[in-house]
Structure formats: structure tokens, C-alpha cells
C-alpha positions, 0 to 999 in steps of 0.5 A: 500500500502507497502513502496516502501523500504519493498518490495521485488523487492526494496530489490532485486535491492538494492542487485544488486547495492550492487553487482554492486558496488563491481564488478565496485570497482575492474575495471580498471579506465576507464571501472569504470567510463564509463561502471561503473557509467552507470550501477549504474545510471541504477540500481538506476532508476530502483528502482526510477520505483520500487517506481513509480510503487508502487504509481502510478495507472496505473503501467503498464509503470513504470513497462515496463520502469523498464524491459527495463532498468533490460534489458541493465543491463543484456547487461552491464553485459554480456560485463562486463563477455566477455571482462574478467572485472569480474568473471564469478561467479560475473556475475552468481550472479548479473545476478540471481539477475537480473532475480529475479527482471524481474519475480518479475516486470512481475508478479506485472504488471500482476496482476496490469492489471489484478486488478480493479482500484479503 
């Protein structure tokens, strides 16, 4: 089993925290901490998930857990993009950062349920 941090999927929500911060930096004040800092706090569970879904046997509710919340990022977002807080190409990357890690996330708790348990 590879650490949690050498994986792709972690990477790729690094990326995207990355991203997300830059984007909340240039906010007004009260959008950077409401709709800010629950983002954040999103993407930083995802990659708890990320490292629950790398230790646990059974990675299958990590893993819909982990969708779920890639889920209301993407709604985050998107009213991010409609209420002209960011740019549309700020949202062009975060969002292509987003569907790497859902593809990633469903091919890995695919195969994990396609995989025997040992």
C-alpha cells in the first residue's frame, strides 16, 4: 500500500486547495470567510477520505463520502463563477481539477469492489 501523500488523487486535491486558496485570497471579506473557509474545510476532508480510503478495507464509503463532498465543491464553485467572485478561467481550472479527482475516486472504488479482500 502507497502513502496516502504519493498518490495521485492526494496530489490532485492538494492542487485544488492550492487553487482554492488563491481564488478565496482575492474575495471580498465576507464571501472569504463564509463561502471561503467552507470550501477549504471541504477540500481538506476530502483528502482526510483520500487517506481513509487508502487504509481502510472496505473503501467503498470513504470513497462515496469523498464524491459527495468533490460534489458541493463543484456547487461552491459554480456560485463562486455566477455571482462574478472569480474568473471564469479560475473556475475552468479548479473545476478540471475537480473532475480529475471524481474519475480518479470512481475508478479506485471500482476496482476496490471489484478486488478480493484479503
Amino acid at each position: 500500500m502507497a502513502l496516502h501523500t504519493d498518490l495521485p488523487i492526494y496530489k490532485a486535491a492538494y492542487d485544488l486547495l492550492d487553487v482554492v486558496t488563491e481564488i478565496t485570497r482575492s474575495m471580498p471579506r465576507d464571501f472569504k470567510v463564509s463561502l471561503g473557509g467552507k470550501i477549504r474545510d471541504e477540500i481538506v476532508e476530502i483528502t482526510v477520505l483520500i487517506c481513509r480510503g487508502n487504509v481502510y478495507r472496505d473503501k467503498s464509503q470513504p470513497l462515496l463520502d469523498l464524491v459527495e463532498r468533490l460534489q458541493v465543491v463543484e456547487l461552491l464553485l459554480r456560485l463562486y463563477v455566477d455571482k462574478r467572485l472569480i474568473a471564469r478561467p479560475q473556475y475552468a481550472k479548479a473545476v478540471s481539477i475537480t473532475t480529475s479527482i471524481g474519475k480518479q475516486a470512481n475508478g479506485w472504488r471500482k476496482k476496490s469492489a471489484s478486488s478480493p479482500v484479503a
